[in-house]
py3Dmol code that shows the C-alpha trace and the ligand (Angstrom):
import py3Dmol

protein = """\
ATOM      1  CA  UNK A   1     -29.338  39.406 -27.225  1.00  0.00           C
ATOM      2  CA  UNK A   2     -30.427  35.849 -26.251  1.00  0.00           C
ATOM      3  CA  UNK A   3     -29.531  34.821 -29.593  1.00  0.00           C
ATOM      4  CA  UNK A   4     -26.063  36.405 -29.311  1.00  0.00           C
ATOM      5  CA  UNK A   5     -25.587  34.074 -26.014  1.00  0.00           C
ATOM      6  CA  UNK A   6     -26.854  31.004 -27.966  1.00  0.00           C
ATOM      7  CA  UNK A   7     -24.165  31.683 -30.534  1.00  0.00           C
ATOM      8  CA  UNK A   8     -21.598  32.119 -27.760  1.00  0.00           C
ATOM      9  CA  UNK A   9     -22.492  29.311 -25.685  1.00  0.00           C
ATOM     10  CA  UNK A  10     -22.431  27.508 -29.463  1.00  0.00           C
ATOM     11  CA  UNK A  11     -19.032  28.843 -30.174  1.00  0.00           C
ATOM     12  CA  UNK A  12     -18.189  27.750 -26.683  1.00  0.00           C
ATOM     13  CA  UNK A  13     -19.311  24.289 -26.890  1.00  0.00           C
ATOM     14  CA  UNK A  14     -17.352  23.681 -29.902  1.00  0.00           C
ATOM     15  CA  UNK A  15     -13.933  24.603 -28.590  1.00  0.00           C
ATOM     16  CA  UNK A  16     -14.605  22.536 -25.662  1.00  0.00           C
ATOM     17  CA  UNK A  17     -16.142  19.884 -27.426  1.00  0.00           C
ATOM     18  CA  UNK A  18     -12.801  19.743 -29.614  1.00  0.00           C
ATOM     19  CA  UNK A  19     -10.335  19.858 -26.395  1.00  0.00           C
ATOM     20  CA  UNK A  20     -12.064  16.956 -25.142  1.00  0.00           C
ATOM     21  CA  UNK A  21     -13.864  14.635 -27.368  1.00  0.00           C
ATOM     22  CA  UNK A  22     -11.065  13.195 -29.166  1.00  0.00           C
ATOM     23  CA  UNK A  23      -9.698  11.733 -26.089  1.00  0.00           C
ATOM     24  CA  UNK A  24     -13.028  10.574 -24.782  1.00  0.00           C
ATOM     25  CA  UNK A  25     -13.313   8.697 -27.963  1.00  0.00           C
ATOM     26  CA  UNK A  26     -13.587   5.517 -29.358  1.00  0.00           C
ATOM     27  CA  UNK A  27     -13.740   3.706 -25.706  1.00  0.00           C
ATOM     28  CA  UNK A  28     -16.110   1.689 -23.954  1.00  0.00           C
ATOM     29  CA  UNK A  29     -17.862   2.918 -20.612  1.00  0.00           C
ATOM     30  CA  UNK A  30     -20.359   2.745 -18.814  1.00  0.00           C
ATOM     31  CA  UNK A  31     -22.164   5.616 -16.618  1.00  0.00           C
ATOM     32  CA  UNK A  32     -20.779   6.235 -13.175  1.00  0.00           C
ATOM     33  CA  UNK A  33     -23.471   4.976 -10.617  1.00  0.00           C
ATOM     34  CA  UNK A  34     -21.962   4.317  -7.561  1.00  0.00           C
ATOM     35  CA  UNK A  35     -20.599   7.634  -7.020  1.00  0.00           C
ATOM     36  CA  UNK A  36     -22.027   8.805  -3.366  1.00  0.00           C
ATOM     37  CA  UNK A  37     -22.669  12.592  -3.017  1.00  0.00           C
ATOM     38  CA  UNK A  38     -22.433  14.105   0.692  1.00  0.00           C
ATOM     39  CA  UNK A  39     -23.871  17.083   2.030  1.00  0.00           C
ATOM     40  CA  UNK A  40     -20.350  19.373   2.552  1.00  0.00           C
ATOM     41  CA  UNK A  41     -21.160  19.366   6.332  1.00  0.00           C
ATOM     42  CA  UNK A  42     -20.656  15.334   6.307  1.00  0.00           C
ATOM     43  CA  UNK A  43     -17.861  15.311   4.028  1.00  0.00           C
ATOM     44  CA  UNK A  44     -15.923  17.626   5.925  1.00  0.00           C
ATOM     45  CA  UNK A  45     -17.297  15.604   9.381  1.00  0.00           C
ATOM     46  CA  UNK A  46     -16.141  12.349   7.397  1.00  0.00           C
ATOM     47  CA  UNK A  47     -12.858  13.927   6.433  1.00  0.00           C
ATOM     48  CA  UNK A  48     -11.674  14.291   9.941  1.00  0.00           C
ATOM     49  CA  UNK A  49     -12.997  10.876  11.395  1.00  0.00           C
ATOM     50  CA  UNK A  50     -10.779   9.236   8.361  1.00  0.00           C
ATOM     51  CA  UNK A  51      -7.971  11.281   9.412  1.00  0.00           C
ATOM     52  CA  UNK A  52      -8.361  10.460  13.421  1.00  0.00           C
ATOM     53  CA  UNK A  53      -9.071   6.638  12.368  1.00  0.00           C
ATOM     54  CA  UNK A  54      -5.607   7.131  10.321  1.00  0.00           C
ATOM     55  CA  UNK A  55      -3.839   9.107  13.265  1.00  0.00           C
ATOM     56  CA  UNK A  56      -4.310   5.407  15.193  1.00  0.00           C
ATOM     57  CA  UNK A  57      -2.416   3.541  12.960  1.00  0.00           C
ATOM     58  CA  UNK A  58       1.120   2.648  13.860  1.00  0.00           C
ATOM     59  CA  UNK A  59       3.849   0.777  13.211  1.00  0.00           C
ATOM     60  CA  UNK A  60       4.140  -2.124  15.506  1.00  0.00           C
ATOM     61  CA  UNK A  61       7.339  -4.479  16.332  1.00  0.00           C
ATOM     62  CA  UNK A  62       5.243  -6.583  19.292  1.00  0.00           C
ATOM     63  CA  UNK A  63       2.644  -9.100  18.125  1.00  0.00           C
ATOM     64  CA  UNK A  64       0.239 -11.624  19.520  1.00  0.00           C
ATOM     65  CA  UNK A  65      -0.265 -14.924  18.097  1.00  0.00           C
ATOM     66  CA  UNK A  66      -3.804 -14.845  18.014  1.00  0.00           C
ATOM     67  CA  UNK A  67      -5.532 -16.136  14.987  1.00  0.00           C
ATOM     68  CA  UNK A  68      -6.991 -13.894  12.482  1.00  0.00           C
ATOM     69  CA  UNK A  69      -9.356 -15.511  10.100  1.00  0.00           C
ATOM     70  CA  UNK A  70      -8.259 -15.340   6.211  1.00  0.00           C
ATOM     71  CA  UNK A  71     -11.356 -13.942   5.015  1.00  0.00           C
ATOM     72  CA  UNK A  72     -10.665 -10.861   6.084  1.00  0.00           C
ATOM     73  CA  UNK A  73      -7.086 -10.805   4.628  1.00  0.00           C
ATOM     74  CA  UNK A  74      -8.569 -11.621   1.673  1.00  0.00           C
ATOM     75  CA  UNK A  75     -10.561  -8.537   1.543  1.00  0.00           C
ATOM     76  CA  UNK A  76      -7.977  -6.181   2.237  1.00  0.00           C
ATOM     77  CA  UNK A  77      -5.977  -7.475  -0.899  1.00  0.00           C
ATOM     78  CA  UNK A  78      -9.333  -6.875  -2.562  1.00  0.00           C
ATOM     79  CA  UNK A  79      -8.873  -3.763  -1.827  1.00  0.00           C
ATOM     80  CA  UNK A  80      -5.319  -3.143  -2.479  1.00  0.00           C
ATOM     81  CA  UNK A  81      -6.570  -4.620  -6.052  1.00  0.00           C
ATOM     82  CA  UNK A  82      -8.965  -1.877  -6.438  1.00  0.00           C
ATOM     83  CA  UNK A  83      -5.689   0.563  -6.663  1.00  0.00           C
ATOM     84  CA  UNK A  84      -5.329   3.146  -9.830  1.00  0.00           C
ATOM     85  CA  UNK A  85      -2.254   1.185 -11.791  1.00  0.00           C
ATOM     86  CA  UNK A  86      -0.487   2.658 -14.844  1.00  0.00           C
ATOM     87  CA  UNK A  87      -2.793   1.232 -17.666  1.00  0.00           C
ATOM     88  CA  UNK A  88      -4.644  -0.713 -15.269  1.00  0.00           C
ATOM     89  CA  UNK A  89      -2.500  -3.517 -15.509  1.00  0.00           C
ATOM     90  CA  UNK A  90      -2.647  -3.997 -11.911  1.00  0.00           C
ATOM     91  CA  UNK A  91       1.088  -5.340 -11.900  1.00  0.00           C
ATOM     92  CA  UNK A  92       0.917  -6.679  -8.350  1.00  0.00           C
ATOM     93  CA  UNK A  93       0.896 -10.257  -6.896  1.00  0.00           C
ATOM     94  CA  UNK A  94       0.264 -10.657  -3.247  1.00  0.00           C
ATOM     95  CA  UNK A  95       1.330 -13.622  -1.370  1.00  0.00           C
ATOM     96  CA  UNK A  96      -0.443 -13.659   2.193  1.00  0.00           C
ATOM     97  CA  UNK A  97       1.304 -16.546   4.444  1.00  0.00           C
ATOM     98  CA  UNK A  98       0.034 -18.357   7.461  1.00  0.00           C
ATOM     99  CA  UNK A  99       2.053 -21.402   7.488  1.00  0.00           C
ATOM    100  CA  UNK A 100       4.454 -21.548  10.478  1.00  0.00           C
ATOM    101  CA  UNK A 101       6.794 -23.635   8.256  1.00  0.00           C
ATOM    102  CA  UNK A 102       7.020 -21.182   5.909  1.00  0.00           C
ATOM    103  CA  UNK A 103       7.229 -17.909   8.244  1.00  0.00           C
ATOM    104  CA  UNK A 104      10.171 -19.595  10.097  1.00  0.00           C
ATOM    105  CA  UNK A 105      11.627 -19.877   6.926  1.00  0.00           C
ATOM    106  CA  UNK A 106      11.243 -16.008   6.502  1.00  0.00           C
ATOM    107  CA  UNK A 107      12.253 -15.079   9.785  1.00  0.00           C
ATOM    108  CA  UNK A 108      15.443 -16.869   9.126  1.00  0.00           C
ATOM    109  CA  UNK A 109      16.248 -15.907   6.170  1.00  0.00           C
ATOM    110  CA  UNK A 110      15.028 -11.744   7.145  1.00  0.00           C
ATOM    111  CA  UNK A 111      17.297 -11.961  10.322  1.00  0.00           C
ATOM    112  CA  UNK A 112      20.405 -13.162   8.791  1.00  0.00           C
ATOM    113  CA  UNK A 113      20.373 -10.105   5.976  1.00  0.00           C
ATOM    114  CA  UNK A 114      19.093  -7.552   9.068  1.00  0.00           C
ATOM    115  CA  UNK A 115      22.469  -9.016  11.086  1.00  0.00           C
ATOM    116  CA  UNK A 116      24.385  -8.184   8.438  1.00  0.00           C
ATOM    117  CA  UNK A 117      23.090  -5.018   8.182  1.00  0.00           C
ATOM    118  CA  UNK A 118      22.916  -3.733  11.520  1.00  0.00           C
ATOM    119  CA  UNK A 119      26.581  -5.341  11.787  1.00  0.00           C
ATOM    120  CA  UNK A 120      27.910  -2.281   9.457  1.00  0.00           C
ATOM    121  CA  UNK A 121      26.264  -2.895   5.741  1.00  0.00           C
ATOM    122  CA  UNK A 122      23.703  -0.447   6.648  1.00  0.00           C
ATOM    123  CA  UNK A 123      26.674   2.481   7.908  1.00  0.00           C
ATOM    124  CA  UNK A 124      26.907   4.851  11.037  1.00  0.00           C
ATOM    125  CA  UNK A 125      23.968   7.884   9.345  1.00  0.00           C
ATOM    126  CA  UNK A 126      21.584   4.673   9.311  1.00  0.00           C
ATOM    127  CA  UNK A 127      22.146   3.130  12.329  1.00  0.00           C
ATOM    128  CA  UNK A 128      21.952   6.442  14.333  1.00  0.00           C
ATOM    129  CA  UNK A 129      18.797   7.217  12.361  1.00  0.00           C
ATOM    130  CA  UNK A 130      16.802   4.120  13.361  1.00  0.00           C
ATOM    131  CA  UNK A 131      17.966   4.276  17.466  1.00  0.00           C
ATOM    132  CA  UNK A 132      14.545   5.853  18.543  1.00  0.00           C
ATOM    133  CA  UNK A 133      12.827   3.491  17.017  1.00  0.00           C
ATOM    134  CA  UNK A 134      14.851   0.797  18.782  1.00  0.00           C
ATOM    135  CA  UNK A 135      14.523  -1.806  15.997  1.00  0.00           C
ATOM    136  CA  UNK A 136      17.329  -4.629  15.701  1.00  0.00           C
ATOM    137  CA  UNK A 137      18.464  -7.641  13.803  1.00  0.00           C
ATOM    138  CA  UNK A 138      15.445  -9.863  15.878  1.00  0.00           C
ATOM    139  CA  UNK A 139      12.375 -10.005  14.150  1.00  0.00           C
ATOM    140  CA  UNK A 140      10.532 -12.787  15.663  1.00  0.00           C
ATOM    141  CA  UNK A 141       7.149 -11.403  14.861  1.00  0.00           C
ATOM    142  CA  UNK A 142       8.491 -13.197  11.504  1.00  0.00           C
ATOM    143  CA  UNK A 143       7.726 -16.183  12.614  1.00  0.00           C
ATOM    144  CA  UNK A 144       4.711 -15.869  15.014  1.00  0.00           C
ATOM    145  CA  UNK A 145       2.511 -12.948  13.807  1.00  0.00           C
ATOM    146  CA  UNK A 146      -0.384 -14.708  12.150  1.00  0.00           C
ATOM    147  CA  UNK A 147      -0.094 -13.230   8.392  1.00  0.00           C
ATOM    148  CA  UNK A 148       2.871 -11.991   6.358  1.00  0.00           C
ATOM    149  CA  UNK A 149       2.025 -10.777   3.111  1.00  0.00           C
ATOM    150  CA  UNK A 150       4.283 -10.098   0.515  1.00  0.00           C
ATOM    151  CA  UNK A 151       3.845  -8.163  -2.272  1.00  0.00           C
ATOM    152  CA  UNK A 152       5.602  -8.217  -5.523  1.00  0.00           C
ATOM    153  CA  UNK A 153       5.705  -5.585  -8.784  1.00  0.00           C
ATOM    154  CA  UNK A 154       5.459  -7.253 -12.231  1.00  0.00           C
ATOM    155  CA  UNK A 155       7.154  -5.561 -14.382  1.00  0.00           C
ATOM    156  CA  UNK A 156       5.412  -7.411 -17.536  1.00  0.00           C
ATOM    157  CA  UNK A 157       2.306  -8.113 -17.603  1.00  0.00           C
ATOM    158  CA  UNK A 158      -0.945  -6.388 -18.771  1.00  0.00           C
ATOM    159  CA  UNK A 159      -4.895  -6.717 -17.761  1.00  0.00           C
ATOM    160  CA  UNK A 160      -5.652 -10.210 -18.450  1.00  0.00           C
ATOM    161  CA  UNK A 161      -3.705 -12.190 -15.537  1.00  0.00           C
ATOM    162  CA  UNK A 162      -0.759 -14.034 -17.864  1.00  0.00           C
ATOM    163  CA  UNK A 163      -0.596 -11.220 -20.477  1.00  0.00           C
ATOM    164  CA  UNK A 164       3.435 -10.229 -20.907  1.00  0.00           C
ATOM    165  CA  UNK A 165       2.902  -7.050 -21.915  1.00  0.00           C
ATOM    166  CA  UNK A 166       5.043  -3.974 -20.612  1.00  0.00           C
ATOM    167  CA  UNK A 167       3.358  -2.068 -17.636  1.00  0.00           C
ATOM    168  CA  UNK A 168       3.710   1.354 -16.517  1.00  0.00           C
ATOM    169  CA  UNK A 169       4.443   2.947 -13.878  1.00  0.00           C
ATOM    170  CA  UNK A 170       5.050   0.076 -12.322  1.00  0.00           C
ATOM    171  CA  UNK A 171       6.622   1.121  -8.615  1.00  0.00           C
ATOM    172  CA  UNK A 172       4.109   4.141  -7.886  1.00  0.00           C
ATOM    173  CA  UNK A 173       1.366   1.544  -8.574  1.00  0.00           C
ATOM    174  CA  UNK A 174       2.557  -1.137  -6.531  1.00  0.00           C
ATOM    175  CA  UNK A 175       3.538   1.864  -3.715  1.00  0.00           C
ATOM    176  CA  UNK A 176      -0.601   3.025  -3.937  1.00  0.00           C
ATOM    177  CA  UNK A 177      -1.874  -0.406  -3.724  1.00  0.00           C
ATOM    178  CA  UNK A 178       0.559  -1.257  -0.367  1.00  0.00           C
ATOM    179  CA  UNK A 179      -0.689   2.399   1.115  1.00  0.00           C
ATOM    180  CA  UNK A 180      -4.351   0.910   0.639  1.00  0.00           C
ATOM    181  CA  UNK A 181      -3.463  -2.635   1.739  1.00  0.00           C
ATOM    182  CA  UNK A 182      -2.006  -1.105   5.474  1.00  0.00           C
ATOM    183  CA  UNK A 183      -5.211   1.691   5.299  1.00  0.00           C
ATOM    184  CA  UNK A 184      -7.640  -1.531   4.580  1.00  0.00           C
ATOM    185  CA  UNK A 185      -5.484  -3.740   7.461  1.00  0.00           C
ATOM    186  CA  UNK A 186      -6.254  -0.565   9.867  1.00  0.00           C
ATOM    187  CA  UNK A 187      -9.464   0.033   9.101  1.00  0.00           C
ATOM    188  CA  UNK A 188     -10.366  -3.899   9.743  1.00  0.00           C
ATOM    189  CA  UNK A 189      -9.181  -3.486  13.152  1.00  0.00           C
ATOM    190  CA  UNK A 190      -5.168  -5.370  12.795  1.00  0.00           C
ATOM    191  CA  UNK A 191      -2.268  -3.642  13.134  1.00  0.00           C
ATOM    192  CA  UNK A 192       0.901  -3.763  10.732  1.00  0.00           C
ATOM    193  CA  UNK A 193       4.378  -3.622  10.059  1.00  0.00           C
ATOM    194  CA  UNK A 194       6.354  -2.536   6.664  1.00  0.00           C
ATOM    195  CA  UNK A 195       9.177  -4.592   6.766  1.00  0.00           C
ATOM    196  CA  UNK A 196      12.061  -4.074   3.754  1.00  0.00           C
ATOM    197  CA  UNK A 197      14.971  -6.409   4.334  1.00  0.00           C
ATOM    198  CA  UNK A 198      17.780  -5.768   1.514  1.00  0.00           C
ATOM    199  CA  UNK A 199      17.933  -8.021  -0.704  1.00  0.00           C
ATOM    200  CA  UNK A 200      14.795  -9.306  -0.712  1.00  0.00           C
ATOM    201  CA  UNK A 201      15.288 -11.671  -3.347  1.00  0.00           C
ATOM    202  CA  UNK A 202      14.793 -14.694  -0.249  1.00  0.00           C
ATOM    203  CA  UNK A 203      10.735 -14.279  -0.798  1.00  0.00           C
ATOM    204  CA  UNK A 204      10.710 -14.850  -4.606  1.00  0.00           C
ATOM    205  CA  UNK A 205      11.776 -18.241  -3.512  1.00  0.00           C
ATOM    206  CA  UNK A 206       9.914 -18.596  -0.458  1.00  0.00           C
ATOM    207  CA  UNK A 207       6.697 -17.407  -1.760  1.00  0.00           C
ATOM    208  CA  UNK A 208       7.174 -19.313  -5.593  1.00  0.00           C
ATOM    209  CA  UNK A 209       7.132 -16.408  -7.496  1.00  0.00           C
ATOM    210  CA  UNK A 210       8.540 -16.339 -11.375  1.00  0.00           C
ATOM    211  CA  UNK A 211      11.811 -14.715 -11.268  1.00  0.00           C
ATOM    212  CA  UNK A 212      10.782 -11.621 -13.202  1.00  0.00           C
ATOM    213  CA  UNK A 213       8.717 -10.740 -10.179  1.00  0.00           C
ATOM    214  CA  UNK A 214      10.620  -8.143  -7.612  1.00  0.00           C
ATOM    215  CA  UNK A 215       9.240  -8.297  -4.141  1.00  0.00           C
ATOM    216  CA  UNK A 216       8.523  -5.087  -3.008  1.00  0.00           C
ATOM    217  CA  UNK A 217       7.918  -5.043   0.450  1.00  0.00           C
ATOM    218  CA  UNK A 218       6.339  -7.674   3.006  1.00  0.00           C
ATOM    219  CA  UNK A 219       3.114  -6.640   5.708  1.00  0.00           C
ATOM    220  CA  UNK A 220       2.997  -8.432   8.900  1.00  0.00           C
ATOM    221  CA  UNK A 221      -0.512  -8.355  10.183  1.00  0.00           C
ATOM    222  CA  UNK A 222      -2.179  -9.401  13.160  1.00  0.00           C
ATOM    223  CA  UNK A 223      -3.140  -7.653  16.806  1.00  0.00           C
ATOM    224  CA  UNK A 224      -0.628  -6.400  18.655  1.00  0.00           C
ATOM    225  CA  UNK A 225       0.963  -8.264  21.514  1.00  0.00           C
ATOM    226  CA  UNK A 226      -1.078  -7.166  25.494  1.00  0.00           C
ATOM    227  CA  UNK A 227       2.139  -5.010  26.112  1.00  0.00           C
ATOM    228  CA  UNK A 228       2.566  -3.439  22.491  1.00  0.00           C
ATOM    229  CA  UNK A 229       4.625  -0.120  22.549  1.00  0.00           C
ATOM    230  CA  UNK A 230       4.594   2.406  20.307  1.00  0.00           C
ATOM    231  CA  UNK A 231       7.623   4.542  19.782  1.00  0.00           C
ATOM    232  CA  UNK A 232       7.767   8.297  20.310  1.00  0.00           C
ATOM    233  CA  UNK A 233      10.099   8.653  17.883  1.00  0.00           C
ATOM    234  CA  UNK A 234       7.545   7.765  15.268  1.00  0.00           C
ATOM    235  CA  UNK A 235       4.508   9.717  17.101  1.00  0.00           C
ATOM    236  CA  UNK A 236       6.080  13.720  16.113  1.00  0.00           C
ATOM    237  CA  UNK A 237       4.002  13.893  12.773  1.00  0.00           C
ATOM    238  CA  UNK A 238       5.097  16.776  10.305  1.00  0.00           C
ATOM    239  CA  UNK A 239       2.073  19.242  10.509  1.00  0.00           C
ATOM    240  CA  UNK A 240      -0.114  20.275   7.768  1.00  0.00           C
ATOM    241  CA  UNK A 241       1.943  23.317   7.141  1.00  0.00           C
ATOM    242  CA  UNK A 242       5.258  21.316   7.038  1.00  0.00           C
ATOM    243  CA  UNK A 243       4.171  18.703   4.379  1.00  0.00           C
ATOM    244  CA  UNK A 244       1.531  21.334   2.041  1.00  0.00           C
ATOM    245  CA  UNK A 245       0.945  23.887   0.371  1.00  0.00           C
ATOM    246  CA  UNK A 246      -2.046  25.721  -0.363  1.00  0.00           C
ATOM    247  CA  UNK A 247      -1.677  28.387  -3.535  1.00  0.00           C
TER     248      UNK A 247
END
"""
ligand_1 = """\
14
IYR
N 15.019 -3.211 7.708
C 15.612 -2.966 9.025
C 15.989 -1.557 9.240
C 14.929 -0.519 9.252
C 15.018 0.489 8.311
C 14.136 1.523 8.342
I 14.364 3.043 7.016
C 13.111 1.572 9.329
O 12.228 2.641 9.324
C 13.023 0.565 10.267
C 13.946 -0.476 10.200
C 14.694 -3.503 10.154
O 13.557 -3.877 9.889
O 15.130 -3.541 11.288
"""
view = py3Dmol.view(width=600, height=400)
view.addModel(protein, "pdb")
view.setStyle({"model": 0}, {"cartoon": {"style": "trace"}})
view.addModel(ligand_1, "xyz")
view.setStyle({"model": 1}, {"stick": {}})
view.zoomTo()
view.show()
């Protein structure tokens, strides 16, 4: 009998040894030490403190002025830079701005596409869409929140900064390193704004990037103005049952 099971479990070990080995092959690694095991009862008590830390986080159009030093900017991009990326070729470039020269020159340059678009470009299903929010063409958190960051996809590139290489997957890596850049701007104790003017093209310039560089979207980060509002509009949440499914 217990033989029989060692030549099963041998049997066994084969076939799963050939599904996965050749993959696993010829690659270096190292062991994976800084994996942290919970006891279920914390992970599920740390599961729902993430998701009521998250359930603060909102989108917010009023900012104060006040300072916020750049080393902690600096580690949310760290962060961000810890994102999965199609062949890890991390093909991001972040450009986090302070200068008030330089934000004027964004607000200016954001507010005279967002005229144009809330003058008719952006059409009536748009318009009516974004009226509980009660955004407009004004953005001067532009110009006086402390830190804008824009980030821009590389669509060459490769692991070694300078490589020209072709990367992968190139906008759902840059979208999962933005998603942790906001959750690491939250969790430091700032609040944000996305902000997506069309075109975009204006920050290339602004920011010095290499024209094969597409900015992707631009962060404002700072603390929120004394009388900060936050929209209902953006409060209703889809439930669990409207956005999953369990099967
Ligand atoms: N970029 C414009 C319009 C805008 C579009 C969407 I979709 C929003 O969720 C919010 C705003 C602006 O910033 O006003």
């Amino acid at each position: 009998m217990i033989i029989r099971m060692l030549h099963i479990y041998s049997v066994l070990s084969k076939i799963t040894n050939k599904l996965y080995t050749p993959l696993m092959k010829n690659h270096a690694s190292t062991s994976l030490s800084d994996f942290i095991e919970y006891p279920i009862d914390e992970m599920i008590a740390r599961s729902a403190e993430f998701y009521a830390t998250m359930q603060r986080r909102h989108s917010i159009r009023q900012f104060s002025e006040r300072s916020v030093p750049q080393s902690i900017i600096e580690n949310c991009i760290k962060a961000a830079g810890t994102a999965p990326s199609g062949a890890n070729h991390q093909p991001w470039h972040f450009v986090a701005m302070q200068d008030d020269a330089i934000k004027q020159q964004v607000r200016e340059a954001a507010e005279a596409h967002e005229h144009a678009f809330y003058a008719g470009r952006a059409g009536d299903e748009w318009i009516n869409a974004l009226k509980p929010l009660g955004t407009d063409a004004q953005k001067p958190y532009l110009a006086h929140a402390p830190w804008l960051i824009a980030i821009f996809s590389q669509k060459k590139g490769g692991v070694k900064a300078g490589e020209k290489h072709t990367n992968y997957y190139v906008h759902e890596s840059v979208g999962i390193a933005t998603g942790m850049l906001i959750t690491a701007l939250h969790q430091s104790g700032l609040v944000t704004l996305t902000h997506t003017p069309k075109p975009m093209s204006f920050l290339t310039k602004i920011c010095g990037r290499p024209e094969d560089e597409r900015p992707y979207m631009l962060i404002i980060a700072g603390y929120p103005a004394e009388d900060a509002t936050v929209p209902e509009h953006a409060l209703n949440k889809k439930s669990l049952d409207q956005i999953s499914t369990f099967i």
